[in-house]
TIBA-567872 format. One line per 3 residues: number of its first residue (from 1); their letters; for each residue x, y, z of N, C-alpha, C, CB. Coordinates in pm, whole numbers. Glycine has a CB too. Layout:
NUM	a	X,Y,Z,X,Y,Z,X,Y,Z,X,Y,Z  ... .
***
This chain:
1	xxx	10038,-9332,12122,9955,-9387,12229,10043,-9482,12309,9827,-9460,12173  10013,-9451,12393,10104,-9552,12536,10077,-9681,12467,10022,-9554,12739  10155,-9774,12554,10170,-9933,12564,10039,-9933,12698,10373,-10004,12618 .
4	xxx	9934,-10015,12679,9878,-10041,12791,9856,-10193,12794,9761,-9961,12807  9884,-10236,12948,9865,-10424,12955,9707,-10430,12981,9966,-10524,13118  9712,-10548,12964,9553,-10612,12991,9507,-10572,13122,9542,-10785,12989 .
7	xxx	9591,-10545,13195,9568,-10563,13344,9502,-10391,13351,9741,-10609,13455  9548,-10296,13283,9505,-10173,13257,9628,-10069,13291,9375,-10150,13336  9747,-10102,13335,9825,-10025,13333,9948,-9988,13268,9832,-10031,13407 .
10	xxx	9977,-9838,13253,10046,-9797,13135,10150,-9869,13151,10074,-9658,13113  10226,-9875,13031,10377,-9917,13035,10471,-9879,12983,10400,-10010,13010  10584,-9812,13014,10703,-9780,12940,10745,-9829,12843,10786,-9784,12993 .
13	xxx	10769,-9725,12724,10810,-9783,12602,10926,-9910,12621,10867,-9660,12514  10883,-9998,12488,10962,-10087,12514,10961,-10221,12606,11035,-10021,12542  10896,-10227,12706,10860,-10304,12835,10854,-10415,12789,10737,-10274,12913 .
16	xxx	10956,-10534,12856,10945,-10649,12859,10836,-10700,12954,11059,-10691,12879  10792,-10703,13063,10710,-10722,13127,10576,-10606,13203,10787,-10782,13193  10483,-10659,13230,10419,-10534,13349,10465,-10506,13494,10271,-10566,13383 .
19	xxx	10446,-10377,13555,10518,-10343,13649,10430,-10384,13755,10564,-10208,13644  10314,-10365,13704,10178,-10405,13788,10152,-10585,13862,10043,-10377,13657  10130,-10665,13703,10083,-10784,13721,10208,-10913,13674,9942,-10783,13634 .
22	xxx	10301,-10837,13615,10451,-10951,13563,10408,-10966,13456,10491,-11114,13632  10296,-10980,13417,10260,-11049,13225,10371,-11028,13168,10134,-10964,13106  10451,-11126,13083,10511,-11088,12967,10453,-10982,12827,10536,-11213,12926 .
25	xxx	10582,-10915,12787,10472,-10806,12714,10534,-10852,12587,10476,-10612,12752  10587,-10929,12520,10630,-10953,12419,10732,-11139,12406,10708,-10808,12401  10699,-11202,12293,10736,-11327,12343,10912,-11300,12303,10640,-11473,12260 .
28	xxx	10986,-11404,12400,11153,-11400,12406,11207,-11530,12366,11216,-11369,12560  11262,-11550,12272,11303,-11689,12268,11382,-11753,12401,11392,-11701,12144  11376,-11870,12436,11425,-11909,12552,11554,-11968,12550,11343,-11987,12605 .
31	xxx	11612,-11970,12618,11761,-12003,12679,11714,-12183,12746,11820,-11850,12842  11786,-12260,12665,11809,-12390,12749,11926,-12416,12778,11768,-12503,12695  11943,-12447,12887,12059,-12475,12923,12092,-12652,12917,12070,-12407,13061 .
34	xxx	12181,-12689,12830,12213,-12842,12749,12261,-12899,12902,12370,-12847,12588  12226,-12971,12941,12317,-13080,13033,12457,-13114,13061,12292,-13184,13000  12485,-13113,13178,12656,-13112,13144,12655,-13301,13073,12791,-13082,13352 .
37	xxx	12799,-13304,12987,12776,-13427,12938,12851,-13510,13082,12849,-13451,12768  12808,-13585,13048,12830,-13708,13172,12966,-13781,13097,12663,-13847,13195  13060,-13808,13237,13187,-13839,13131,13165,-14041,13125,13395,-13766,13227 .
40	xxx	13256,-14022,13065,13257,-14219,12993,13266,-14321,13118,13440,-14271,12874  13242,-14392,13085,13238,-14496,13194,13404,-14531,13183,13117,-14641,13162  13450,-14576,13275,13647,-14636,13203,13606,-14763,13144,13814,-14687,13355 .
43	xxx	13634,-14815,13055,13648,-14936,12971,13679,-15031,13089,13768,-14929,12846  13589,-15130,13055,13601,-15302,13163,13717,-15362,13075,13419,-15445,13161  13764,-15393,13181,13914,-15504,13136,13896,-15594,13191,14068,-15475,13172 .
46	xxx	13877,-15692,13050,13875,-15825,13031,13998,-15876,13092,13860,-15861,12891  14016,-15957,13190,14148,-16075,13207,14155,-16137,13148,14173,-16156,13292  14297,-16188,13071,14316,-16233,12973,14344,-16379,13025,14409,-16158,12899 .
49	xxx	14298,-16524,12989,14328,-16621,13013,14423,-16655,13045,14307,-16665,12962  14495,-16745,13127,14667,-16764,13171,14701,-16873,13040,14704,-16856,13373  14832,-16835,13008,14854,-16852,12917,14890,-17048,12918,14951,-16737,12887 .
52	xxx	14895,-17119,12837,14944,-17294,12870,15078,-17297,12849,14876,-17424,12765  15138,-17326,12973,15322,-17351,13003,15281,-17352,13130,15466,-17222,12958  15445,-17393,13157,15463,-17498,13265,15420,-17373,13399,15656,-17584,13267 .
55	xxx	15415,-17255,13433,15407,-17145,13528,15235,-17212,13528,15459,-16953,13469  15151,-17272,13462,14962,-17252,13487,14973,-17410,13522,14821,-17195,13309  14921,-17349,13650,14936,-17485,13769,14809,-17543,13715,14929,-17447,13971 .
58	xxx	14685,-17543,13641,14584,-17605,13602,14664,-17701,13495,14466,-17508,13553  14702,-17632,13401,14772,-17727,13285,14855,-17819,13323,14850,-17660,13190  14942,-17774,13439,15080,-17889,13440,15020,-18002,13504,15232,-17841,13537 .
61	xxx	14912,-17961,13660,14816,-18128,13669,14731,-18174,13590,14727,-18149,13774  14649,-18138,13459,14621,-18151,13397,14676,-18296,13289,14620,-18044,13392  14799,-18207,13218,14920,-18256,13143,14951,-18388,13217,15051,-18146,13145 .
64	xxx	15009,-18377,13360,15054,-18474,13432,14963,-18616,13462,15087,-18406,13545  14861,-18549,13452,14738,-18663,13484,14724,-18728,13333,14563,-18583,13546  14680,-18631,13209,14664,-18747,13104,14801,-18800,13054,14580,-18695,12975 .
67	xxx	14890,-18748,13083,15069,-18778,13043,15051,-18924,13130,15230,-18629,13129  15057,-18961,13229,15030,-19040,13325,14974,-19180,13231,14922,-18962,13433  14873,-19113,13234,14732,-19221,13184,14793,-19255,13013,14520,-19107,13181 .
70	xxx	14808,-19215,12968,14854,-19241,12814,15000,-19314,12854,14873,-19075,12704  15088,-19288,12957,15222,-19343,12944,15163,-19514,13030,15370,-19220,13043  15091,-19549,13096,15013,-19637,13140,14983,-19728,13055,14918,-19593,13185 .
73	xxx	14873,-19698,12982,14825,-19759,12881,14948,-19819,12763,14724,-19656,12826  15013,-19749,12739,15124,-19775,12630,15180,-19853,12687,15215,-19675,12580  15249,-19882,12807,15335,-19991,12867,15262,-20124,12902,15401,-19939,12996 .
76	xxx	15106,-20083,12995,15089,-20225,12974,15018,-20269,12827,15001,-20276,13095  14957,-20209,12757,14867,-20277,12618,14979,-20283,12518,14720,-20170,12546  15058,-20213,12514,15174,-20193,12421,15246,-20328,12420,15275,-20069,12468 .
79	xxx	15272,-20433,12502,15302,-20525,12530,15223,-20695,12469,15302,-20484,12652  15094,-20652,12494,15049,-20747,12451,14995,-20749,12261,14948,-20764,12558  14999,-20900,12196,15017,-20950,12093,14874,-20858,12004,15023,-21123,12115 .
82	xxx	14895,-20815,11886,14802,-20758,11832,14769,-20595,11856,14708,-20837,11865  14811,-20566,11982,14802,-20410,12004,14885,-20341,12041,14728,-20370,12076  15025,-20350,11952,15136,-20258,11918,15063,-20159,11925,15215,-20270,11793 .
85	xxx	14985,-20109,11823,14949,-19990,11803,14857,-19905,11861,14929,-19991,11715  14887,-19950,11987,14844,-19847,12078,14959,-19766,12180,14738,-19918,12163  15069,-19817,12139,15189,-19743,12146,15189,-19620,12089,15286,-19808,12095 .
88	xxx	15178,-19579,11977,15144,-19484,11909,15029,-19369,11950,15120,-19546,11807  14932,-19453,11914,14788,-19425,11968,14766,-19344,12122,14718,-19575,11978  14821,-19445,12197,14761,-19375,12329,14856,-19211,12395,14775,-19519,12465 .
91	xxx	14979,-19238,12332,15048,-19075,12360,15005,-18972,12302,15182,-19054,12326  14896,-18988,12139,14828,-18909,12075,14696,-18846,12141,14806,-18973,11969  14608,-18967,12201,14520,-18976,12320,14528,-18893,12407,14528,-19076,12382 .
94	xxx	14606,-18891,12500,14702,-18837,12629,14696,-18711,12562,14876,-18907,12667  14697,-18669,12478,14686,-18473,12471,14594,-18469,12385,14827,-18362,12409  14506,-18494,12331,14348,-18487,12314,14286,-18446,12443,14283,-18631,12270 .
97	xxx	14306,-18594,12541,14264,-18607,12676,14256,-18473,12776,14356,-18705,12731  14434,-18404,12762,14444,-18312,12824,14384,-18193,12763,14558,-18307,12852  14346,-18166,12666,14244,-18047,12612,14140,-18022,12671,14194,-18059,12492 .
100	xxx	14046,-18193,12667,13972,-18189,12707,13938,-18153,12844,13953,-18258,12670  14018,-18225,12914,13986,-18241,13042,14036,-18060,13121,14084,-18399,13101  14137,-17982,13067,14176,-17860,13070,14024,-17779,13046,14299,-17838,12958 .
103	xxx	14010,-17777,12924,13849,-17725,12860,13751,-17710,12980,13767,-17854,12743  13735,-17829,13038,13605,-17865,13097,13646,-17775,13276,13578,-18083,13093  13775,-17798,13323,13850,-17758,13408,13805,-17607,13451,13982,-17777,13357 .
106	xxx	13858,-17551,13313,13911,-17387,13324,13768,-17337,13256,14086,-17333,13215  13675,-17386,13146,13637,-17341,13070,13666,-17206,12968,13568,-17353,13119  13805,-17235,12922,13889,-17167,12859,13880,-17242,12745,14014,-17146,12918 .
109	xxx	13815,-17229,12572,13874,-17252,12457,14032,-17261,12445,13827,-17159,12381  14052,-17315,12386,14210,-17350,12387,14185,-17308,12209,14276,-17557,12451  14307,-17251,12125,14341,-17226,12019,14421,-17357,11989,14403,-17098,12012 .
112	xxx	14460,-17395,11848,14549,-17482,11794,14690,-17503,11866,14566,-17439,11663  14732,-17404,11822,14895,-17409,11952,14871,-17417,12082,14999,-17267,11964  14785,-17389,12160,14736,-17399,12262,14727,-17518,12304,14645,-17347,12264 .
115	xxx	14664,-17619,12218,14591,-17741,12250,14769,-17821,12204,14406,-17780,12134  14838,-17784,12118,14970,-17860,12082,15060,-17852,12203,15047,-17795,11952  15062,-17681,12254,15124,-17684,12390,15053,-17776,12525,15127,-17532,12428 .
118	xxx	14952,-17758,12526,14909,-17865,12640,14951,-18011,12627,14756,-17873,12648  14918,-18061,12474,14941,-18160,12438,15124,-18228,12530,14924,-18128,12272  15172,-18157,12464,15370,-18145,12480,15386,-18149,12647,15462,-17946,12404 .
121	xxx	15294,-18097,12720,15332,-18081,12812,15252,-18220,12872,15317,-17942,12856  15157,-18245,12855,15176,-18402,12895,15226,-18506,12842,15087,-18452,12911  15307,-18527,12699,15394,-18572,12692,15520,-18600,12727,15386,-18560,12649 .
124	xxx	15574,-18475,12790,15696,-18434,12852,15718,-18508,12926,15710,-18326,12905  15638,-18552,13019,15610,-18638,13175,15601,-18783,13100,15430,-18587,13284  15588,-18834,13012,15623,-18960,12950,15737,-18991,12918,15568,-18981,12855 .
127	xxx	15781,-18874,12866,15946,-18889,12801,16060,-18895,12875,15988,-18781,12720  15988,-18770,13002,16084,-18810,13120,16129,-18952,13190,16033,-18749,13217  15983,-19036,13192,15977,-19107,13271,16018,-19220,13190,15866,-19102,13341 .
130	xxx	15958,-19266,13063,16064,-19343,13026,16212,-19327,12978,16018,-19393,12953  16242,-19211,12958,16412,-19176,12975,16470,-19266,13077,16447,-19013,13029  16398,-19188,13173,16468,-19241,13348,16505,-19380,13303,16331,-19251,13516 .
133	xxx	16340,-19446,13262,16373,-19616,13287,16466,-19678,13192,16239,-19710,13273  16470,-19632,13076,16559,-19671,12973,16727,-19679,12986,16526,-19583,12873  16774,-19562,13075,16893,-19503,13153,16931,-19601,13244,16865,-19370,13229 .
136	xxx	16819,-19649,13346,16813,-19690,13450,16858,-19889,13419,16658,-19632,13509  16785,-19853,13268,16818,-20045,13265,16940,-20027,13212,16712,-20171,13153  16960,-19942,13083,17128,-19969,13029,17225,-19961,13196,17195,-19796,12885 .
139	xxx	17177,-19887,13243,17324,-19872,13349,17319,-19987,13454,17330,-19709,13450  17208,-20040,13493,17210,-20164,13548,17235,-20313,13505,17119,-20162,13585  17154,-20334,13407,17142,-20424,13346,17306,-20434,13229,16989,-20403,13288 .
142	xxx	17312,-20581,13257,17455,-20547,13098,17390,-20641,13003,17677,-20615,13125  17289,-20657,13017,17259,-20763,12890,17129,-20682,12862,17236,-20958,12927  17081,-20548,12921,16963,-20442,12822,16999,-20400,12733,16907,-20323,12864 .
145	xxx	17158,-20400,12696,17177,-20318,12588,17133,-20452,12467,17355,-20239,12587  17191,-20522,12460,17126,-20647,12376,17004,-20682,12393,17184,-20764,12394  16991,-20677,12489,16807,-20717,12465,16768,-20611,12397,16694,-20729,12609 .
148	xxx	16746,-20488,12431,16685,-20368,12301,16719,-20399,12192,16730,-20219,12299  16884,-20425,12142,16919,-20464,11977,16814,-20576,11958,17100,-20531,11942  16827,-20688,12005,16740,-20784,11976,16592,-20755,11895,16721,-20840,12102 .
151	xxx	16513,-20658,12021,16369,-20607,12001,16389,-20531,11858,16310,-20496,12137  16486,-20420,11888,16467,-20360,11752,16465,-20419,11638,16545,-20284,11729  16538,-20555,11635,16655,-20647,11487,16482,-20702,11469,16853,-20831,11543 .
154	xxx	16400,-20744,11570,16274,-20791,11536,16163,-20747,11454,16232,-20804,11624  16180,-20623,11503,16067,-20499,11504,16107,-20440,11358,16085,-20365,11651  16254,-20414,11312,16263,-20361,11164,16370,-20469,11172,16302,-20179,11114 .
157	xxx	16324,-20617,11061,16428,-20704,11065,16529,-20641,10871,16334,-20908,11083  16439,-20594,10846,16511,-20512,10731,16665,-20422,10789,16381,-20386,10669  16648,-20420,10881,16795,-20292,10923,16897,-20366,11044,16716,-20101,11022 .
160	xxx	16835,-20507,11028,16905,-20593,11162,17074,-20567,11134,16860,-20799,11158  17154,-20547,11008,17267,-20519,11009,17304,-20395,11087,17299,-20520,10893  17229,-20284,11031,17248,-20189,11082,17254,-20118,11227,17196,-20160,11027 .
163	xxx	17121,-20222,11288,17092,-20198,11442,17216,-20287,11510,16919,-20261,11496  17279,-20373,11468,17375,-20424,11550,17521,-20385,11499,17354,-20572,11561  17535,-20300,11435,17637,-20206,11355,17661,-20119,11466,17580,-20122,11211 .
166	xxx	17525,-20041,11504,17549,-19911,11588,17623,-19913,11734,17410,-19852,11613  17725,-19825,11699,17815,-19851,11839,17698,-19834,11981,17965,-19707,11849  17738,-19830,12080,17645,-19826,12172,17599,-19646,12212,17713,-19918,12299 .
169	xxx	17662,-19556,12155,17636,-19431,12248,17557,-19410,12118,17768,-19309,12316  17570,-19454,11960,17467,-19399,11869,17332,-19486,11895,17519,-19408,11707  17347,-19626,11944,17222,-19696,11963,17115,-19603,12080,17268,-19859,12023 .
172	xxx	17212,-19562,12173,17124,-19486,12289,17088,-19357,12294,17178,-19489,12401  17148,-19296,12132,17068,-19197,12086,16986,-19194,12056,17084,-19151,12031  16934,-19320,11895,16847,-19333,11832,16739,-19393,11964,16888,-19414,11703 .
175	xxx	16724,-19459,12038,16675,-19471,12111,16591,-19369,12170,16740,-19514,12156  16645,-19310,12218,16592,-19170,12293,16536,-19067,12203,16711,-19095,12371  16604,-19072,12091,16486,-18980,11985,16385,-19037,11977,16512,-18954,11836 .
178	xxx	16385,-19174,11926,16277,-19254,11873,16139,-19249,12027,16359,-19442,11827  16176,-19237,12179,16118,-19201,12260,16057,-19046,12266,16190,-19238,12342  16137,-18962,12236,16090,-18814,12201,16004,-18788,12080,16208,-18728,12181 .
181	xxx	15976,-18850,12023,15947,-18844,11909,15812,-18923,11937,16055,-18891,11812  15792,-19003,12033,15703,-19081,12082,15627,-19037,12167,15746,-19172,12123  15661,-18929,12289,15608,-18910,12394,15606,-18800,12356,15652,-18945,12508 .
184	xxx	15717,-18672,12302,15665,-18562,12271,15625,-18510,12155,15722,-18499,12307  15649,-18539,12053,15562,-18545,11924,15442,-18563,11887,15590,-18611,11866  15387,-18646,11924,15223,-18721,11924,15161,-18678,12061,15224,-18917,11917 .
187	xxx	15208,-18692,12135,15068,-18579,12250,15052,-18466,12183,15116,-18510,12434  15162,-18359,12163,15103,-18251,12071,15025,-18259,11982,15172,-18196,12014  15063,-18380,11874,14932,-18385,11793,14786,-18386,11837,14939,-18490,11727 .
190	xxx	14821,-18510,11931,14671,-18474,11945,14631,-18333,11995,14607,-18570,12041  14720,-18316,12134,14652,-18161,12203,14598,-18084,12082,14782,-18045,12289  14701,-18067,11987,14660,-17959,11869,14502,-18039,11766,14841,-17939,11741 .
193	xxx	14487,-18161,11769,14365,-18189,11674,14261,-18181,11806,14368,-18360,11570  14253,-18172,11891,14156,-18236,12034,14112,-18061,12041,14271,-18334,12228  14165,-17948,12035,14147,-17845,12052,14083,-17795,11906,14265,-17791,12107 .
196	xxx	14115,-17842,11803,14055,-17801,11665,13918,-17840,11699,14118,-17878,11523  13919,-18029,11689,13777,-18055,11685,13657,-18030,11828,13781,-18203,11644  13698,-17985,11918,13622,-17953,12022,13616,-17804,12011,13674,-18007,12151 .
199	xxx	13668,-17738,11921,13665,-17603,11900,13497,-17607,11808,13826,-17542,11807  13470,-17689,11738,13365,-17702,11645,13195,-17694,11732,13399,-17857,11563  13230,-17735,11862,13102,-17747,11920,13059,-17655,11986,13089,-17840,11990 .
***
């Protein structure tokens, strides 16, 4: 017996559809066609912070400003009776200072070496500057070189042999370390503790 559709007309063996009305004459599984995939977005690139040395014009006025302010403080308070120790103190200050004030600037976290390099670099500008003056009095002055022995023979009267022992080109070594060691040593410290503990907040 023929194939007949609903519609009433015969249909050829086999017939996917009617010739008459279209009805499907048998169900076909369907064909989807998947979406083309959509390609990747390119990866966002982060800029990487400028790095702290002397080329990041934020850091070096930075540096220069608390280098400044800490070499300030040390010359005039450093002077008066009871607060030696802010000789020490305030070049440690001075790169704390510059973390901070960098931090707030750039809003760039600073890492440990980070905060030691900022530190150094406003120290630098202390060391320079009292170099200069230290240079500036031995070569002018002929009685600075004795007045410093003097200060020192005061300051460690335990080594008074020794400080007036030292020929003059080893006195104006120890000198100048004992300044490097002053201006660039201890700003780093701090830069490097000023960047730890402001790292905490």
């Amino acid at each position: 017996m023929p194939d007949v559709c609903t519609c009433g007309a015969v249909l050829p063996p086999d017939a996917r559809f009617c010739h008459k009305c279209g009805k499907p004459q048998r169900e076909e599984p369907l064909l989807v066609e998947e979406p083309p995939a959509l390609p990747e977005p390119p990866p966002i690139s982060i800029p990487e912070p400028p790095r702290i040395g002397l080329r990041n014009g934020l850091a070096v006025r930075v540096g220069l400003a608390a280098g400044g302010l800490g070499l300030l403080v040390s010359l005039l308070l450093g002077q008066v009776p009871g607060l030696q120790l802010i000789i020490f103190l305030a070049p440690a200050a001075s790169g704390f200072l510059a973390v901070l004030l960098y931090e707030k600037r750039s809003g760039q976290k600073l890492s440990v070496s980070g905060g030691a390099h900022l530190g150094w670099i406003a120290g630098i500008f202390g060391f320079i500057v009292i170099s200069l003056m230290f240079s500036a009095a031995v070569l002018t002055e002929p009685d600075a070189m004795a007045i410093l022995r003097e200060q020192a023979v005061k300051s460690r009267p335990d080594m008074a042999e020794a400080i007036r022992s030292f020929p003059p080109s080893a006195f104006i070594m120890s000198v100048e370390i004992c300044i490097f060691l002053l201006f660039g040593l201890l700003p780093a410290f701090g830069g490097a503790l000023g960047a730890k503990l402001l790292d905490r907040k």
